[in-house]
N, C-alpha and C positions, 0 to 999 in steps of 0.2 A: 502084674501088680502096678500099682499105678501110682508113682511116687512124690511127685510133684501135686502135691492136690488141688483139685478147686472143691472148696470146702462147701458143705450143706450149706442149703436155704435159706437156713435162719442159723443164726449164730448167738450164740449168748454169752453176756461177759460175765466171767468165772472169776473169785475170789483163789488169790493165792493158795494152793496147797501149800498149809506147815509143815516145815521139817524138809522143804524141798529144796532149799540152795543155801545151805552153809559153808561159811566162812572157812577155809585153811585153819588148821592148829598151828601154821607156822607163821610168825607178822610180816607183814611187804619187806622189811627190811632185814629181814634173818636170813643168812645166807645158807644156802645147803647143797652139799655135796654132787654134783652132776655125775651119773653115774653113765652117763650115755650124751656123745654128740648130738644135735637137731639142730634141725631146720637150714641145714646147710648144702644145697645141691651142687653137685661139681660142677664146676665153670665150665658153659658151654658157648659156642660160637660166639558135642556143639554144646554144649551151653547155649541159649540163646545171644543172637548179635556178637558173641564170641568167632573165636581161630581156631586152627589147629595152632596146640602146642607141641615145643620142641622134646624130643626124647632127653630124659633127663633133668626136665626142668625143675620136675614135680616128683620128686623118687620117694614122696608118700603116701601118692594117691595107689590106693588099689581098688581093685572092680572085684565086686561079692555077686558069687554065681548060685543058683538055683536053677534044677533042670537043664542044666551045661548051656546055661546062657546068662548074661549081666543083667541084675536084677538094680542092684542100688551101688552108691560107691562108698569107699569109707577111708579111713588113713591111719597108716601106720604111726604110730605114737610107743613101740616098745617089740622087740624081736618079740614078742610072745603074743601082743595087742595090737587090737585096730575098732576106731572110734568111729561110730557110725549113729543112726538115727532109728528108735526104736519102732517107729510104724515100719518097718520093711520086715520087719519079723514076728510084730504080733497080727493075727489078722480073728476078727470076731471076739477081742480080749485073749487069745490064744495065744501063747509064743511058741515059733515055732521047732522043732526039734535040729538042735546045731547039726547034725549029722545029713543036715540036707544041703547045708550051707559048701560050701569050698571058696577060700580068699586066691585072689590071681596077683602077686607082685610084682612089679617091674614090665608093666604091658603099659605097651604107645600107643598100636593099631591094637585094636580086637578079630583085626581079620586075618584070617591064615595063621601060619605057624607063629606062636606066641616065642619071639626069638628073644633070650634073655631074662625069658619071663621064668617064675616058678610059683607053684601053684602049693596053697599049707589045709589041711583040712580044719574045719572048728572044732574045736574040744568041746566050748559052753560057750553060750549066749545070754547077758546081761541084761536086764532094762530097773530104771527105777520100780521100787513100789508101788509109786502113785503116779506111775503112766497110764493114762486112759484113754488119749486119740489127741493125734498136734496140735489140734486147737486147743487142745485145755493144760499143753506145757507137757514138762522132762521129756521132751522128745529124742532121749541121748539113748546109746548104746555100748558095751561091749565084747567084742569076740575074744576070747583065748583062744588062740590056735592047737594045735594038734601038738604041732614041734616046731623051732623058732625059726623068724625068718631070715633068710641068709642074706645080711648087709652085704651091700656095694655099692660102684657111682649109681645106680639106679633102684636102689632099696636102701633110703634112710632113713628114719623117723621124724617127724615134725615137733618143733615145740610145742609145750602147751603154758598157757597163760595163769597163772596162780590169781586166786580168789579177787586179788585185789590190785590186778593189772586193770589198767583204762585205756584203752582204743578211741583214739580223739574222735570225736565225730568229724566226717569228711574224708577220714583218712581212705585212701586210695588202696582198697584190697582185691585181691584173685579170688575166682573160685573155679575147680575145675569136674570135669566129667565126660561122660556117653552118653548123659540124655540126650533127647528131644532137643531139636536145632532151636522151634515153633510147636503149638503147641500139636498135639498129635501129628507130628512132620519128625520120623525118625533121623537120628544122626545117619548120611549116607555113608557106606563105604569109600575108605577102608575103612572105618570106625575108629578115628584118630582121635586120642587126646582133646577135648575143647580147653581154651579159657578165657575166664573175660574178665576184666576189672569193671569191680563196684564199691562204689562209697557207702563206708558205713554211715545210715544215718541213727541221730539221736533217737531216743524214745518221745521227745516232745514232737521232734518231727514229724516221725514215723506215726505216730497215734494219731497227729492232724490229718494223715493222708487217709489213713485209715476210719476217720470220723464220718469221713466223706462218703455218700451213696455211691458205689459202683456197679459193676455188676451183677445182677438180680438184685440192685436198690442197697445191695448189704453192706453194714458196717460190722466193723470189728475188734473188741479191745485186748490188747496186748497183755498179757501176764508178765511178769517176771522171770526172766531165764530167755526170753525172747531178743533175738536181736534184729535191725532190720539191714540191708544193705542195696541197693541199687539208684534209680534216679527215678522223678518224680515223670518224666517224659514217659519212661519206660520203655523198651524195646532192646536193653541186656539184661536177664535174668539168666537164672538157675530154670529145668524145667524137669517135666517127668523123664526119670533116669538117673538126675542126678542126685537123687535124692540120699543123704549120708554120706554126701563128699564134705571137703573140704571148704573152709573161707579162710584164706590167710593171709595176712599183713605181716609185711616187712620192717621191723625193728634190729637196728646194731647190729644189724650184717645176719641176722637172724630172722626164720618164718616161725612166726607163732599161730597154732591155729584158732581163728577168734570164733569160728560158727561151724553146724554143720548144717545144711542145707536139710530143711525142713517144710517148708509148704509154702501155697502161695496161690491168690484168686489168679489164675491162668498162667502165663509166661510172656513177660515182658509188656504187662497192661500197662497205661497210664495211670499215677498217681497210688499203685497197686506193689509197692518193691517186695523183693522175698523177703521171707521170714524164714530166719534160722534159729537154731538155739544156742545161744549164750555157750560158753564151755567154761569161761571163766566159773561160773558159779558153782560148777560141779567138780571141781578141783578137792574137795573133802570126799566125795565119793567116790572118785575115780579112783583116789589114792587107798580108799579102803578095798576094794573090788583089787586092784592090783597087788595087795601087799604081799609078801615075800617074791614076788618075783625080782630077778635080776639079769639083768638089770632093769629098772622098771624107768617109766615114762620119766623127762627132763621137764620141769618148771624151773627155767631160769625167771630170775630175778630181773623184774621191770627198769631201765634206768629212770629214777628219780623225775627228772628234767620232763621225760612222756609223761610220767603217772601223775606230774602237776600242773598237766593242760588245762585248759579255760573249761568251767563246768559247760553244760549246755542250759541253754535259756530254759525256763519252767515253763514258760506260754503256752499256748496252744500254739500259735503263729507259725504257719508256715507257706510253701510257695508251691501252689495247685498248679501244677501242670495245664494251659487248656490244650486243646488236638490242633494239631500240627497242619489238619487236611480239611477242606468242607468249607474254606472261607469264602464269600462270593462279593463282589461291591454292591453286588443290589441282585435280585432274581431274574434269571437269565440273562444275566452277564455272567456267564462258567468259563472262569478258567481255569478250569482243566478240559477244558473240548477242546480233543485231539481231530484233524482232519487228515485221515490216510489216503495219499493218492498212489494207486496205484497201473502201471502203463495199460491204457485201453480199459481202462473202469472208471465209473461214475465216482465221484468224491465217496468216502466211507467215513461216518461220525465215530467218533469212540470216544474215550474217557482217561485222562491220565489220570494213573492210579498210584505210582512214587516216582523218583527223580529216573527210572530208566527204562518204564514199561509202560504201556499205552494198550488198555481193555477195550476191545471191538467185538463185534459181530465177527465169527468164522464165516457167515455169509457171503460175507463181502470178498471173501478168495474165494473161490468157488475152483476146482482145479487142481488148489494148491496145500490142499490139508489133509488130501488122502492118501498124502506120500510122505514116509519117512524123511527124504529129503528135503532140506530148504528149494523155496521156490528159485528157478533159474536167476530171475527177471532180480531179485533181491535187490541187488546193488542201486535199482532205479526207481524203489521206493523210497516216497517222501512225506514226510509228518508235519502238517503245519500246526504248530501250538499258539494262542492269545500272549501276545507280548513279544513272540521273538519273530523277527524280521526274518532269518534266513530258516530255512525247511530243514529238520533233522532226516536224518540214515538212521536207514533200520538192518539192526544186525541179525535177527532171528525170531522165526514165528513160530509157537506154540501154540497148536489148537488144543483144544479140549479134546478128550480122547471119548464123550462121546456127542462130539458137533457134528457130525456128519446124517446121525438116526435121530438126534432128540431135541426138539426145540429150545426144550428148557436151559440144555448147554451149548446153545448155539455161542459160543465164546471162542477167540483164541488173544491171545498174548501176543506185544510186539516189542522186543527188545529194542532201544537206543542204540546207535555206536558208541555215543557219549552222554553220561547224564544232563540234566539241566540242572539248573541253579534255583533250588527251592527257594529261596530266600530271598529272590525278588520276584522272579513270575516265570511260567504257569504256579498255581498251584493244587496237587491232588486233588482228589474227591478221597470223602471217605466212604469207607466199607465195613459191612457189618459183620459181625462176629454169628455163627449160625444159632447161637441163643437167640440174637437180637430181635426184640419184640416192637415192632414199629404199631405205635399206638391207636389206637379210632380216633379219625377224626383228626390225626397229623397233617399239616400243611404239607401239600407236595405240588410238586411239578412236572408236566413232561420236559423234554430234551430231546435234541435231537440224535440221533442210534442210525448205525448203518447207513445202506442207500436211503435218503429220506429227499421229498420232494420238499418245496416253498411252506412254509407254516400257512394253513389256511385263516383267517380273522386276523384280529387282534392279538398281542401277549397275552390280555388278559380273561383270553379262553385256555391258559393253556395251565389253568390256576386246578388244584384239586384238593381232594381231601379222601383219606384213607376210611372204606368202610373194616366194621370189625371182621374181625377170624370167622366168628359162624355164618354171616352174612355172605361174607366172598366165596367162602368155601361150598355153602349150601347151594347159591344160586349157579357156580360154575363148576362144584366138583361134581363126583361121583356120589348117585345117591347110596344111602348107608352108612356111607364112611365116616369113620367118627372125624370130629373136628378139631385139629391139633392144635394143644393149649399152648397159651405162651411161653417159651422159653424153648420149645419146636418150631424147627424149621416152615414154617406155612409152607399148603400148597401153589397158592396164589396169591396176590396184591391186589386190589379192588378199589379205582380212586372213585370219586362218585364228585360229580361235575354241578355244582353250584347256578353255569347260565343253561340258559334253555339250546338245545339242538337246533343249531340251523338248517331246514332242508335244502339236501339239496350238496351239501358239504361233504366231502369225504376223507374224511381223519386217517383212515388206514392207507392213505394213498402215501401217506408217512407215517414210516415207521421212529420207532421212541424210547426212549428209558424212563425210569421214573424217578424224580429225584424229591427225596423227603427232607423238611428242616426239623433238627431239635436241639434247641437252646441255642440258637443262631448257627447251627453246622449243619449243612448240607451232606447226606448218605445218597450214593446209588444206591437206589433199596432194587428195583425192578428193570427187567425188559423186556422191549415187546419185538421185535421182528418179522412177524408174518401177516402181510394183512388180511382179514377178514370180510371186513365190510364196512360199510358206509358211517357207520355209528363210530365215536372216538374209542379206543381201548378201552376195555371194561375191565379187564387183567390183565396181570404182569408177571412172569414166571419170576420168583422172589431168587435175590442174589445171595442171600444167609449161608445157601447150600452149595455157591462156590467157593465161600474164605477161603476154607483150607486148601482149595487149591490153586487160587490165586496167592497165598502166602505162601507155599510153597515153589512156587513156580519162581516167583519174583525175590523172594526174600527179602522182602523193605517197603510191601503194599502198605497201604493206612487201612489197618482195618482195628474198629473203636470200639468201645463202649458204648452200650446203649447209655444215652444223655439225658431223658423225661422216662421217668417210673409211676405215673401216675397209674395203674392199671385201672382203679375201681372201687368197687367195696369189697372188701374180702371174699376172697373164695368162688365169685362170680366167674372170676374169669379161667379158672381150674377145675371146673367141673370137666369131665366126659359128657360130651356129646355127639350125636349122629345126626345127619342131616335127612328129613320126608323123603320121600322114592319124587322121581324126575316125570314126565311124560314126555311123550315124543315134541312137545316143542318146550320142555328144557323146566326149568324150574317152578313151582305155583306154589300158591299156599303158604307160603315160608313164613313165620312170625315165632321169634324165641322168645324163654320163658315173660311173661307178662312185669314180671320185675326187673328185666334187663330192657322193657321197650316203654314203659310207662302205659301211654293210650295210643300206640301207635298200629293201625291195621291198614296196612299200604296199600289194599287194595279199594277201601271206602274212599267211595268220591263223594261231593259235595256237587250236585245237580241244579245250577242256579239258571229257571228257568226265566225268560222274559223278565227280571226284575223282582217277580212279586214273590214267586216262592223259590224254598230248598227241597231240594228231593233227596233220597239217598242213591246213589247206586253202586255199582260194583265194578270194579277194572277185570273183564275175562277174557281180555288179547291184549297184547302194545296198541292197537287202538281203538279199542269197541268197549262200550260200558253198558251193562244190563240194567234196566229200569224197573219197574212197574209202572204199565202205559196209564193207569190213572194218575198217577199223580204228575206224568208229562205233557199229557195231553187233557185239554179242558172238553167236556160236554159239549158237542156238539162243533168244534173248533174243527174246520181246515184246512189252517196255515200253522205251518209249521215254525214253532214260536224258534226264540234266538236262545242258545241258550250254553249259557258255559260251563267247564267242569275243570273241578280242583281237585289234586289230590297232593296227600300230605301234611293234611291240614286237620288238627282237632281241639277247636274252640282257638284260645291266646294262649296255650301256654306252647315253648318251644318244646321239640321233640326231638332227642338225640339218635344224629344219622339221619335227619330227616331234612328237606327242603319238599317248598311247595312246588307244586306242575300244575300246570294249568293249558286248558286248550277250549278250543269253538266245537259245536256239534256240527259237523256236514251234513247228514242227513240223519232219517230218523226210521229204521227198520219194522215192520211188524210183522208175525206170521200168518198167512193169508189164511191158513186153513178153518183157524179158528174166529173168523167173523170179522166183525168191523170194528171190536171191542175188546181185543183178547188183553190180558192178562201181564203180558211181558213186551218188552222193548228194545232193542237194540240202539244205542247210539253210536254213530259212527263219527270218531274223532279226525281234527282238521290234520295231525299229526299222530306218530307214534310215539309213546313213552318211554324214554330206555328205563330196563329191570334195576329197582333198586329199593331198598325199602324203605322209598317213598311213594311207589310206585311200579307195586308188582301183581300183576293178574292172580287171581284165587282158582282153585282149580276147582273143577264141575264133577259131578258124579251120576252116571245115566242109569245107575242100575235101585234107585232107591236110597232107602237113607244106609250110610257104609254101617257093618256091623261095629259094635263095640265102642261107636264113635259114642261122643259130650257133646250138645248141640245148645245154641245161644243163639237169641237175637240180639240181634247186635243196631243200636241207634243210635238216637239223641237223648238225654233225659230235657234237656229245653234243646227248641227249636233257633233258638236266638243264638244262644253261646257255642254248639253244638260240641259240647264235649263226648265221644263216643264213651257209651255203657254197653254193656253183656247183659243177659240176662238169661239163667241158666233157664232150659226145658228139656221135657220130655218130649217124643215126636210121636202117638198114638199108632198102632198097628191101624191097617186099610180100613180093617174090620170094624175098628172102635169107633174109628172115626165116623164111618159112613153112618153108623148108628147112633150114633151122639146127634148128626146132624142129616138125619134121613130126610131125603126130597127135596133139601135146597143148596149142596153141595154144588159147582160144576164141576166136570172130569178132571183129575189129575191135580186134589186139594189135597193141601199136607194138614192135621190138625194138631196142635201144639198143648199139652198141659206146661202148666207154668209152674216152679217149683215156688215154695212156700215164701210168701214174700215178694218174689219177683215181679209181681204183674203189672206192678206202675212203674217200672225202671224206664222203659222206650214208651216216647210219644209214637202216634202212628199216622200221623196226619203224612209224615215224610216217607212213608213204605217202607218199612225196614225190614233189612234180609231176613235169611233163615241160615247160617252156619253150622258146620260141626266140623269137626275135629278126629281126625281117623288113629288109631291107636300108631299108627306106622308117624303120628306128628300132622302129616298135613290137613291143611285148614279147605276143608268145599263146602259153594254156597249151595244149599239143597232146594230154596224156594225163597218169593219176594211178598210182600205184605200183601194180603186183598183189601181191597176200599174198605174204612170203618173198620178192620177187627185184628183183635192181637191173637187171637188164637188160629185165624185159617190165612192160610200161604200156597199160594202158586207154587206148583212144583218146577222145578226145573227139567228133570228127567226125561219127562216124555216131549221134550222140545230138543233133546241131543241135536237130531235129521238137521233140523233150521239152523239152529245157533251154528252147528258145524259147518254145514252150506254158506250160512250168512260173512261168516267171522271167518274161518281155513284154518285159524291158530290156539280158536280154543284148546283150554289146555282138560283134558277128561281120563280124570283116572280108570284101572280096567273096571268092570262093572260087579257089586257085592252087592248082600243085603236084599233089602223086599222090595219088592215092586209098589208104585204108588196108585196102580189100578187093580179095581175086583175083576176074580174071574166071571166068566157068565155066567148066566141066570140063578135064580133062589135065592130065598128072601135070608139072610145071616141074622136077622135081627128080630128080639123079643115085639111082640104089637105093642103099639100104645108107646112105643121109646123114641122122644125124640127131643129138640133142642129147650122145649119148653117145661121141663121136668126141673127147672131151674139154673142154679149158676155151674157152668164145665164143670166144677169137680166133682160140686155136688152129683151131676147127671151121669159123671163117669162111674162116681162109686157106685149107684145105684144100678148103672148099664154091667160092671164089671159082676155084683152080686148077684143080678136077673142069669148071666151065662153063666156063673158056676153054679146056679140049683137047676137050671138045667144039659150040664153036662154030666 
């Protein structure tokens, strides 16, 4: 069960339930009989950011077991009661049957023999009437035990605060437990006692912090009965475990208990303090839930002097925490770049990540990670940080337990002997929390990771920007796999580079991390370590999915909140999706739904031949673009004109995730077998493209048009502006075709009907494709425009041989569907049927009615 909450998605602010926090029958100032000491522990000698506490200290807290294990905590308020938080026992509107329950008193450690301790079974389990789930209030509870519990120095009862006690804002209180140290990070063995002081804040406070977008964007508003307590930094909270302990403040030599530990967006967020519920208010209910028992729960009386503190301001006003980590004087000037030397190794980059631990590559030990042992050599490793003059010692390495097999946690951890001084220089990096959704289109940067060589260029190649989730994921992951929506860990990070590639340069020759800004803070979102090849990083295994064990490991990382919520339009970015199947050189075809890309089809190029005209073609390698040789090459011309190609580009308006590419033609391919006049072209580009969707090859299909596929030509509607349009068709079986247009067809013509409407969408002076769309998603071009006509197109198909000889990387899905030649001999077709019977449809309807009277 999971007690500490991070609350639903959306959250809605709920009008007080009536009837829910009534006033005491008795006045502040009417004194009444104390039938029982509180709040008084015998003098003695995790919680998040919390200690262990001393035995003793707390002789109310008790731990509530289910399943012979600690489930939530709660506190003794009466031999016979104990005050706790009703989510730990209603679950699906259910409450659950006491008999499953058993309360433990008087326990420090949870491990081993419970020495001192004794254990009461529940009789009955209490909750308001109008409890319905912690965010919507009375999140209180009570147990009657079996039989009473036996007082001593380590079982007393706590006070409780009557209706119209006031708890100064500020005031410095405890709360204690066995939760979770961090979030999902168990309290270790021996399972000792936490606790930690936290400041109660105001509700005007408190509601300011809470106005505020935090985690998944959400806000939250407070009811009544709620109270808040921690600090606006955040990094001491309450967390899952501790849920139905204690919060109590010290008054007149007495503990009153002011909350019980109730829920809260994560543990220990910034700007994010727990929320507890009030107990003061429920001082009329408790007392009726308890009556005849004896002796029953103490409300001492408030002294005067507290209960006439200073109100709290009504404003909203208050003091937003910013993060503590992520600050840089300008881009790539990081200081947190740690330099580990290590004896007889090349320098190692890493990253400081809080005032005692320093994130590297495991790589960089090679040797020294496969063994339980600290390295020998240890004592002679040294940590240079920006700003400090003398080199830090390192007292202990921690690898990732799985760096040795998997790239992606290629990581280990480097302990300080002594921390540093956050508060003038280095300062951390921050780190993301595994919700954390780093936007499209985020400003990011490399850095230097690991063994890395001299930065090739300038800085300001080393500028990026984050393509989206389905984008990264389609072009590098695994085809199939759906595409994991925000608030999932991604599988990769994908910056997409802004200047043009230089040849000739080899980016992987260093290795990198990726560092993202949002709202001026700096995140290690990414890293890369292994090189590939000549191209800069295209991904970067995302670091979401180490938090929790860099929080754990460290216990004081900076790891944040997501800072920019902008996702989109609703619902765009939470759809389920799967990404087209791959071919053996990797991704093609890729284009998502038409409302997430506007007019963007990455693989249309813009064919600026010699000056005078546009052609269209197509990207089907990194650097070959397919034509149609008419409109590349002039009648009778040859010399081979100049000629440039764009891609990225449609018309003036911008395209999101898009930049333009641009290259020269080197040469200009044809296939030999078909004449001196064929049909298709290859251009061979000055450079290659890297994949990206501004520029990604479309894939080919050798076997016919794919079954089941939606097919479009795809062009200009003006030649001038060239905004790309679609235009939906149909593609005619071999059979129709040839007989629609008997005797002036050449071999290997695709003929197209055009659906109703469509036929003036594409000019056709600039050859426009022939596309479709395979049920699997991916997009292949099946044929290129013939001179003059929108209805007949060069097939691509029966040119597989060349194109794959020509190009080595076309990318050709397996082969489906019909072939785009007749078999031999005999005539298929009615006499007298041919293209002069009037306009394609008409000639079709009449050619489709002539074969069915006689079939």
């Amino acid at each position: 069960m999971s007690q500490h909450l991070l609350l639903p998605l959306a959250i809605l602010a709920i009008s007080p339930i009536p009837g829910a926090f009534q006033d005491s029958a008795l006045s502040p100032t009417q004194e009444e009989p104390e039938h029982l000491d509180c709040g008084r522990p015998e003098p003695s000698a995790r919680i998040m950011g919390g200690s262990d506490s001393q035995p003793g200290t707390w002789p109310w807290q008790v731990s509530l077991h289910q399943g012979g294990g600690h489930i939530c905590g709660g506190s003794l308020i009466a031999p016979s009661w104990v005050l706790s938080a009703a989510h730990c026992f209603v679950t699906n509107g259910t409450l659950e049957p006491a008999a499953e329950w058993s309360v433990v008193l008087g326990v420090h450690s949870q491990d081993g023999p419970l020495d001192g301790a004794h254990v009461r079974a529940v009789a009955a389990i209490l909750v308001p009437d109008n409890y319905s789930g912690v965010e919507r209030g009375a999140d209180v509870a009570l147990l009657r035990l079996a039989s009473p519990a036996r007082l001593g120095p380590a079982v007393r009862p706590v006070c409780l605060p009557r209706a119209s006690h006031r708890f100064v804002h500020g005031t410095a209180c405890w709360a204690t437990g066995w939760g979770d140290v961090q979030e999902a990070d168990p309290l270790p063995l021996p399972w000792v006692l936490q606790e930690v002081e936290l400041r109660v804040l105001g509700e005007a406070a408190c509601q300011c912090l809470y106005s505020r977008p935090g985690p998944f964007n959400l806000t939250f508003q407070l009811l009544p009965g709620m109270l808040c307590a921690g600090y606006p930094e955040g990094r001491r909270d309450t967390c899952q475990g501790d849920s139905g302990g204690p919060l109590v403040c010290k008054e007149g030599g007495r503990w009153f208990q002011a909350g019980i530990t109730s829920f809260g967006f994560g543990c220990g967020r910034r700007n994010r303090p727990g929320v507890f519920t009030a107990v003061a208010p429920y001082e009329a209910w408790i007392r009726e839930q308890v009556l005849g028992s004896e002796p029953g729960p103490a409300f001492p009386t408030q002294s005067p002097e507290l209960q006439s503190g200073l109100p709290e301001p009504t404003d909203e006003n208050c003091t937003i925490a910013l993060p503590e980590c992520g600050k840089a004087p300008r881009p790539g000037a990081w200081p947190w770049e740690a330099q580990v030397m290590v004896p007889g190794s090349r320098p190692c980059y890493g990253a400081l990540v809080s005032e005692s631990w320093i994130l590297a590559p495991a790589s960089c030990f090679p040797g020294r990670i496969s063994s339980d042992l600290p390295p020998r050599d240890l004592d002679n490793w040294r940590v240079m940080l920006p700003s400090r003059p003398r080199a830090e010692r390192v007292a202990r390495l921690v690898p990732h337990e799985n760096a040795s097999w998997d790239d992606a946690s290629n990581l280990a951890l480097l302990q300080l002997r002594a921390p540093v001084n956050l508060s003038v220089a280095p300062r951390p990096v921050c780190l993301p929390h595994p919700e954390h959704y780093f936007l499209p289109g985020s400003r990011c940067r490399l850095a230097r990771w690991g063994h890395t060589e001299p930065v090739p260029g300038a800085g300001s190649l080393l500028e990026a920007e984050l393509l989206g989730v389905w984008w990264c994921h389609c072009l590098y992951g695994r085809q199939g796999e759906s595409v994991p929506p925000p608030g999932e860990p991604p599988l990769a990070l994908c910056p997409a580079y802004q200047e043009e590639e230089e040849a000739g340069r080899c980016w992987n020759y260093s290795h990198w991390s990726l560092l993202c800004r949002e709202e001026g803070t700096w995140f290690l979102a990414g890293i890369r370590d292994l090189p590939s090849d000549c191209l800069r990083p295209r991904a970067f295994y995302p670091l979401q999915t180490h938090g929790p064990w860099i929080s754990h490991v460290t216990r004081g990382a900076y790891l944040e909140d997501q800072l920019a919520w902008d996702w989109g339009p609703e619902g765009e970015e939470t759809e389920t999706q799967t990404c087209p199947p791959h071919t053996e050189h990797g991704a093609c075809g890729l284009r998502p739904e038409p409302a997430l890309t506007g007019g963007l089809w990455p693989w249309l190029a813009e064919v600026h031949v010699a000056g005078e005209r546009v052609c269209t073609g197509i990207l089907v390698a990194p650097g070959w673009v397919l034509a149609a040789t008419h409109c590349i090459l002039r009648l009778g011309s040859t010399t081979v004109p100049y000629i440039e190609v764009y891609l990225g580009r449609a018309g003036a308006s911008p395209l999101p995730q898009s930049h333009q590419v641009s290259r020269l033609v080197m040469s200009i391919r044809l296939p030999r077998h078909l004449g001196l006049r064929p049909p298709l072209a290859l251009l061979e580009l000055s450079s290659r493209v890297e994949p990206s969707p501004s520029a990604l090859p479309i894939c080919l299909h050798p076997g016919g048009t794919p079954l089941g596929a939606s097919c479009w030509v795809l062009g200009w509607k003006d030649p001038q502006d060239r905004v790309p349009v679609a235009a939906a068709v149909s593609i005619l079986t071999p059979r129709l075709c040839h007989c629609l247009y008997q005797g002036i067809l050449p071999p290997g013509t695709l003929c197209v009907l055009y659906a109703e409407g469509q036929e003036d969408r594409c000019e056709v002076t600039s050859a426009p494709p022939l596309l479709c769309q395979t049920e699997e998603g991916s997009w292949v071009l099946v044929g290129m425009a013939i001179r003059g006509s929108r209805e007949l197109f060069a097939a691509i198909g029966p040119e597989e041989t060349w194109i794959s000889q020509t190009v080595g990387e076309a990318h050709f899905l397996p082969p489906s569907g019909f072939p785009h030649w007749l078999p031999e001999g005999g005539d298929l077709c009615p006499p007298d049927m041919a293209r002069a019977s009037g306009s394609p449809r008409a000639a079709l309807f009449l050619l489709l009615l002539t074969l069915l009277i006689q079939g």
